[in-house]
C-alpha positions in Angstrom: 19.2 -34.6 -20.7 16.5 -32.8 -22.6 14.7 -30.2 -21.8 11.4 -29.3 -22.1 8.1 -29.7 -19.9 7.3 -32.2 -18.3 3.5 -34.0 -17.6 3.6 -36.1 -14.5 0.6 -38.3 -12.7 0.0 -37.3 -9.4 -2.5 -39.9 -7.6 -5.4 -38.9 -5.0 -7.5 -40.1 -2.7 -11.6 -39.2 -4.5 -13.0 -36.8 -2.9 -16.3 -38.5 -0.7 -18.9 -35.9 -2.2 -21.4 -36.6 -4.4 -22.3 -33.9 -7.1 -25.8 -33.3 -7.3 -27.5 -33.9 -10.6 -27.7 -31.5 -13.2 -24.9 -29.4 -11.4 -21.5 -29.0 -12.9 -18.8 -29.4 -11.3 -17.0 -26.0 -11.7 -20.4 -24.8 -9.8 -20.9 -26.9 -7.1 -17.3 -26.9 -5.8 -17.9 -23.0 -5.0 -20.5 -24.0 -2.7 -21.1 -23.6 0.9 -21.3 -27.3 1.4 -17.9 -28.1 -1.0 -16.2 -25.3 1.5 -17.3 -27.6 4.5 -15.9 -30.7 3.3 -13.0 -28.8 2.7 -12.5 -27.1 6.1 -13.8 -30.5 7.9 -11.8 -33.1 5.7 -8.8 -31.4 5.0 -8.5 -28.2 6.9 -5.4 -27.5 9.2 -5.6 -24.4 10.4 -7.6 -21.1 10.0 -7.7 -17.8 12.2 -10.3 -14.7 12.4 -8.8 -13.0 9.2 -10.8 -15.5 7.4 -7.9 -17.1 5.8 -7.9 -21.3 5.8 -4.7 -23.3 5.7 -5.4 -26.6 4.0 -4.7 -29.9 2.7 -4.8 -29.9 -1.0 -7.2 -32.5 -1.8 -6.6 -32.5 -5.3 -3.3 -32.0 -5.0 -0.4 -31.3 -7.9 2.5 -32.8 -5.6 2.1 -35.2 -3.2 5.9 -34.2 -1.9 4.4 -31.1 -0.7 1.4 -29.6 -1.7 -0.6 -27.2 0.6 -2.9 -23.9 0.1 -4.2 -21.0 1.6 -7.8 -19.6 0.8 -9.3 -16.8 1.9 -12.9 -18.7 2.4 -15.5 -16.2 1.8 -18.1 -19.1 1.1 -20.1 -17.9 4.4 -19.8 -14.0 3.9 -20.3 -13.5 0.3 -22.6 -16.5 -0.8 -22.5 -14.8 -4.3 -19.4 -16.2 -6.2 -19.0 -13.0 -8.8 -19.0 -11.2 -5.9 -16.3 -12.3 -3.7 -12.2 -11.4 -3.6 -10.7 -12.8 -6.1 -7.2 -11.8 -5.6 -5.0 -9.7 -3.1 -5.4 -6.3 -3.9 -9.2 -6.7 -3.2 -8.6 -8.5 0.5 -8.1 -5.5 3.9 -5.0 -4.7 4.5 -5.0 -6.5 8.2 -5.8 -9.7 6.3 -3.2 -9.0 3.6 -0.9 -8.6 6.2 -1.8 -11.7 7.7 -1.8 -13.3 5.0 1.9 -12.3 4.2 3.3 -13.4 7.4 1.2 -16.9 6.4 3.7 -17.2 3.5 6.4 -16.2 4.5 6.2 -18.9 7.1 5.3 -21.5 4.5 8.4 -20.5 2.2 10.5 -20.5 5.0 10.0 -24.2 6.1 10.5 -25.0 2.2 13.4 -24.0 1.3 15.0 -25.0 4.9 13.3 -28.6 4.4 14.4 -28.7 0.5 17.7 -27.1 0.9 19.3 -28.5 -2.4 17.7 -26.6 -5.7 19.5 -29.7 -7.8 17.2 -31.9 -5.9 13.5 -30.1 -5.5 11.5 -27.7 -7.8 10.2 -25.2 -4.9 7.2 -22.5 -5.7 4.4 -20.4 -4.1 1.8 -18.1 -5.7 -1.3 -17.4 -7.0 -3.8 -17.5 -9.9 -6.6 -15.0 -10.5 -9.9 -16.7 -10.4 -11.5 -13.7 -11.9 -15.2 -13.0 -10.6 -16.3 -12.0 -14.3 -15.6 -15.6 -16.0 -18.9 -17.0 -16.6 -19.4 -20.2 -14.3 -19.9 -22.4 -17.2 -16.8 -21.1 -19.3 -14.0 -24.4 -19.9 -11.0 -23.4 -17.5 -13.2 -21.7 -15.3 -11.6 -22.5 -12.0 -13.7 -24.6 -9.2 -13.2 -22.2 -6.3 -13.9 -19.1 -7.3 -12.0 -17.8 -4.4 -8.5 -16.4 -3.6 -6.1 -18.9 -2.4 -2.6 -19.6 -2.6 -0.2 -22.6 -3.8 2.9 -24.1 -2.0 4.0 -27.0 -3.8 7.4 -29.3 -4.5 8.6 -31.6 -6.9 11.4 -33.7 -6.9 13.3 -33.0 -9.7 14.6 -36.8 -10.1 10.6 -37.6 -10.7 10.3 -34.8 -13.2 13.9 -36.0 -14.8 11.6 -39.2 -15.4 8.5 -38.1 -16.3 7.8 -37.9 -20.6 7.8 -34.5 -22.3 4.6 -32.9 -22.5 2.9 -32.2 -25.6 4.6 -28.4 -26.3 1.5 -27.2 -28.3 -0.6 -28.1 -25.1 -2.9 -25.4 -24.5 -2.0 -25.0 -20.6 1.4 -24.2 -21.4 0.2 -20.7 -21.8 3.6 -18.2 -20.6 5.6 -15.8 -22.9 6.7 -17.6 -26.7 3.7 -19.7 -26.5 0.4 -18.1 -26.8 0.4 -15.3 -24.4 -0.7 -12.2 -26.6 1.2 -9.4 -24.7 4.4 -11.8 -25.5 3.4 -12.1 -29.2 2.2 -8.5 -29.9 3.8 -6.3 -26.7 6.9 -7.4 -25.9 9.0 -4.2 -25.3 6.1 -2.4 -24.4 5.0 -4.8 -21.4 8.6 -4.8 -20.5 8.9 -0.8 -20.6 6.1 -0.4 -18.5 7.1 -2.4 -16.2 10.7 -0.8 -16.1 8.7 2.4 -14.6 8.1 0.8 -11.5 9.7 1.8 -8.0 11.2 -1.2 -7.0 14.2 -1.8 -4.8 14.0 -5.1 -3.3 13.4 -6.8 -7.0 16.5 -6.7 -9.4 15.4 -7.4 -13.1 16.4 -10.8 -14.3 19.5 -11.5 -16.4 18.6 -12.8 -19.7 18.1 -17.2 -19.0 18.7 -17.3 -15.5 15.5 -17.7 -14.7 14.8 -20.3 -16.3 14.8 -24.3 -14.7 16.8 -26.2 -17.2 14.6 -29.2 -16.5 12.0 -27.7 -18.3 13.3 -24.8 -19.9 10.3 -23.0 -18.0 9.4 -20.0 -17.8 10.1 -18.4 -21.2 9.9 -14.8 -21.9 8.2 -13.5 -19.3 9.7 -10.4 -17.0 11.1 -11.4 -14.2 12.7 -10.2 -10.8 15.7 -11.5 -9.0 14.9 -11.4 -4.7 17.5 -9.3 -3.5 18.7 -10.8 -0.3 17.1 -13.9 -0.8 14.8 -15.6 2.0 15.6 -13.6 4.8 14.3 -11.3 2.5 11.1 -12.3 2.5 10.7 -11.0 6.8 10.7 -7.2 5.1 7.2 -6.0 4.5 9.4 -3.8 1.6 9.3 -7.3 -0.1 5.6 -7.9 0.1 4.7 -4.1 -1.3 6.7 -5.1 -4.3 5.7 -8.2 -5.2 2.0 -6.1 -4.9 3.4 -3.3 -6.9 4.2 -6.5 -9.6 0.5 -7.1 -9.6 -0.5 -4.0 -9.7 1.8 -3.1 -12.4 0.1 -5.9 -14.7 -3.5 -5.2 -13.5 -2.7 -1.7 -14.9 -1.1 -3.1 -18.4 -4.1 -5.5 -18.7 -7.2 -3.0 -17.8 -5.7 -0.5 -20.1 -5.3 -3.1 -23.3 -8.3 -4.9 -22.9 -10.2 -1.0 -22.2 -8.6 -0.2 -25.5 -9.9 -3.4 -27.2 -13.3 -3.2 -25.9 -13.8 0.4 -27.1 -11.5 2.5 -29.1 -10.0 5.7 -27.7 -11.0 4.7 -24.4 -10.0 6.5 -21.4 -8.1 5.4 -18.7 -9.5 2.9 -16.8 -11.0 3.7 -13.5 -8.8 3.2 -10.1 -5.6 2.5 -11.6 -2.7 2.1 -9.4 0.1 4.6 -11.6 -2.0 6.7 -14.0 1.0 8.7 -15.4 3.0 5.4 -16.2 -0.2 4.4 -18.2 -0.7 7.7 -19.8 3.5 7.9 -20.9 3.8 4.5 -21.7 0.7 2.6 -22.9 -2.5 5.1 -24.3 0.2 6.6 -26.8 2.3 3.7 -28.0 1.4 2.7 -31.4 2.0 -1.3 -30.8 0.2 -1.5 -28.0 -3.2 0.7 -29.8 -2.3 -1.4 -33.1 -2.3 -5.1 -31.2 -5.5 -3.6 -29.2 -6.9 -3.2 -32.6 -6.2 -6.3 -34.4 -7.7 -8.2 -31.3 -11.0 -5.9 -31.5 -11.1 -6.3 -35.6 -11.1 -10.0 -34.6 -14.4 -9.7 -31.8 -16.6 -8.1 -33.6 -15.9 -11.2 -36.3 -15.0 -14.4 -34.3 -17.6 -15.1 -32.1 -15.5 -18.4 -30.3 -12.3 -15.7 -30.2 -14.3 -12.9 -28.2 -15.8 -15.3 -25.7 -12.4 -17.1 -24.9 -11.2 -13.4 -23.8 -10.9 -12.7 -20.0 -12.1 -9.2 -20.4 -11.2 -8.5 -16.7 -7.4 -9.3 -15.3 -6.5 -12.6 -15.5 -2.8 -13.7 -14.1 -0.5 -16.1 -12.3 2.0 -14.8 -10.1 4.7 -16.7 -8.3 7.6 -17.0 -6.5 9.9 -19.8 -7.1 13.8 -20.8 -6.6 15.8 -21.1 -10.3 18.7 -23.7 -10.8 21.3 -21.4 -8.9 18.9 -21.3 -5.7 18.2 -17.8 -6.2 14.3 -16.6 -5.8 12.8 -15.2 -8.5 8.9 -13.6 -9.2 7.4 -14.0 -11.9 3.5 -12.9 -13.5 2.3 -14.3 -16.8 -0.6 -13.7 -18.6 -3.7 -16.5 -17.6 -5.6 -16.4 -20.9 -6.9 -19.9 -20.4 -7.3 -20.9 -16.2 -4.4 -23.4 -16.1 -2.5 -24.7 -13.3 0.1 -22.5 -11.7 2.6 -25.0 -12.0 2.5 -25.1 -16.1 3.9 -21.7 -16.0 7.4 -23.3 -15.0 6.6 -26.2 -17.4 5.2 -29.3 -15.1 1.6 -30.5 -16.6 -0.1 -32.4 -13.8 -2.5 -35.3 -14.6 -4.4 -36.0 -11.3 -5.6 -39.6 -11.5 -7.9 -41.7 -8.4 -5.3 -44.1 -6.8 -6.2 -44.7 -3.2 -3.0 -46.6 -2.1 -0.7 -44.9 -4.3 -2.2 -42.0 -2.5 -1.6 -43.1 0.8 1.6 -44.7 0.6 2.7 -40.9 0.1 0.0 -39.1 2.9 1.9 -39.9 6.1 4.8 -38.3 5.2 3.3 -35.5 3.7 0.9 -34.9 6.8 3.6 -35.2 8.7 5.1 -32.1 7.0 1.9 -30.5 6.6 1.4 -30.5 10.8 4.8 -29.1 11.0 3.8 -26.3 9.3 0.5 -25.9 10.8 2.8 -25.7 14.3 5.1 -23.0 13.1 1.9 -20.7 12.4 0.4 -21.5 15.4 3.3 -20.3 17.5 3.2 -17.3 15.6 -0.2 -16.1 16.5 -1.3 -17.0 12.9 -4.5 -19.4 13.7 -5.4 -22.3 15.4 -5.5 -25.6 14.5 -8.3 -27.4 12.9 -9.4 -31.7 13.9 -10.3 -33.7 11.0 -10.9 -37.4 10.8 -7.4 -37.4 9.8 -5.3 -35.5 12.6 -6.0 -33.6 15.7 -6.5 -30.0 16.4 -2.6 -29.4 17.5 
């Protein structure tokens, strides 16, 4: 079979709002009354934390397809101004938020036990506050949620090969500019790290040979596997990932905004940045070339995302290990294109809800397990009851 991504059509019911005139899209789907219909339409659970477990409306998989957002639309009614990914939430609702997903992984892999059968993966994008609302690829809730989604892999089998050069296929080999420019010196930096619970990746078994997805990107083995994922050790590390790459991207993009700049303000390992980034030639001479380009280019230096932008996941490879990953997000596409599957979401009504029942059904289940955990209450919609 060959391999290479895969773009697939994933049918949905429209949603039943109406977008005022002479309002974009991107900017009325961070509003208050976007956030209602999706609490009142499709929420399933949410707790005092803040945090809302819901029904993807727009969904990538209707297999399994689910999300958590951490629904600031009430508190912070600017969106530049609210969290926009997990090192900027409290701790309490971090931890929360952890035991959310470890929940949500757990009833994945136990109901898609076989990795030859099911594509399983949960993470996160940055919606970065600094994108200007109007930008292309801007995402439409600027707010900090997670994905949990499934494919079957028979489907993807069957699904055509998507267009390689295709802009949202945007991880290590393709157009990723640390990949490009940095290789060995994102991967050294990241080498400096204290991790225990993550083992480095051997070279190509992280990859899904479906796809042949990701490619190039650093990546850590789970130690332990799912049971692992009940340590809180597990959690700080996949942080200490994120923070690892919010370091590595402040510190380039610092460099390319002015030369000889200092190190950026707050960062989370000041001496790794110091020893292994603010002296190493290919990382000032790449900070340079993309600079030279700026002042020159004005399309170039207003497709940058000056602040971190990223996609981190967690995901089971062909030998049913998990693995985390975090790739560059130059552009604002889907989480899922970062292990090759390029989602066209098209209106279909009864394809869409020949799939809902069982996918509700699955959905509720989850909703239970967190319930009886102390992790929120239940939410009625026109769709299903509060428990």
């Amino acid at each position: 079979m060959q391999s290479g991504p895969r773009e697939i059509v994933t049918p949905f019911r429209p949603i039943p709002l109406a977008i005022p005139e002479d309002m974009k899209p991107n900017e009325f789907f961070n509003s208050t009354e976007n956030l209602n219909d999706l609490t009142n339409n499709n929420g399933l659970l949410q707790n005092p934390e803040g945090l809302l477990l819901y029904r993807k409306a727009l969904g990538h998989s209707n297999e399994f397809d689910t999300s958590i957002i951490y629904n600031t639309s009430r508190s912070v009614l600017d969106p530049l101004g609210r969290p926009v990914r997990r090192t900027q939430v409290p701790d309490g609702t971090r931890n929360v938020w952890n035991r959310m997903n470890q929940i949500i992984l757990e009833f994945m892999l136990e109901h898609y036990p076989d990795p030859d059968r099911h594509l399983v993966m949960a993470g996160e994008a940055s919606l970065d506050a600094t994108w200007p609302l109007t930008s292309p690829g801007v995402p439409s809730i600027r707010m900090l949620h997670n994905h949990f989604i499934v494919f079957d892999k028979a489907e993807l089998a069957q699904a055509p090969i998507a267009d390689p050069d295709n802009p949202n296929l945007t991880d290590g080999g393709q157009h990723s500019l640390f990949q490009a420019h940095m290789r060995e010196v994102y991967r050294d930096f990241f080498k400096g790290l204290d991790l225990k619970i993550l083992r480095p990746c051997q070279a190509g078994s992280c990859r899904i040979a479906l796809t042949g997805y990701p490619q190039g990107l650093p990546s850590w083995e789970v130690g332990g596997g799912a049971e692992t994922l009940k340590d809180v050790r597990f959690w700080e590390e996949y942080d200490v990932i994120l923070k690892g790459f919010l370091d590595f991207y402040r510190t380039f993009f610092g460099q390319v905004s002015t030369r000889n700049a200092p190190p950026p303000p707050g960062i989370y390992f000041p001496d790794l940045v110091r020893t292994k980034l603010l002296y190493n030639n290919d990382l000032l001479t790449a900070a340079k070339m993309v600079r030279d380009r700026c002042i020159t280019d004005a399309k170039y230096a207003n497709a940058i995302r000056w602040q971190p932008a990223f996609k981190q996941l967690i995901y089971r490879n062909d030998a049913g290990q998990l693995i985390v990953t975090i790739s560059q997000n130059s552009i604002g596409n889907a989480i899922t294109e970062l292990l090759g599957v390029v989602v066209q979401r098209r209106p279909d009504p009864e394809a869409y809800g020949r799939a809902e029942p069982a996918l509700i059904e699955k959905l509720l289940e989850v909703r239970r397990r967190l319930v009886a955990a102390d992790l929120g209450t239940g939410i009625a919609t026109p769709f299903w009851g509060a428990e």
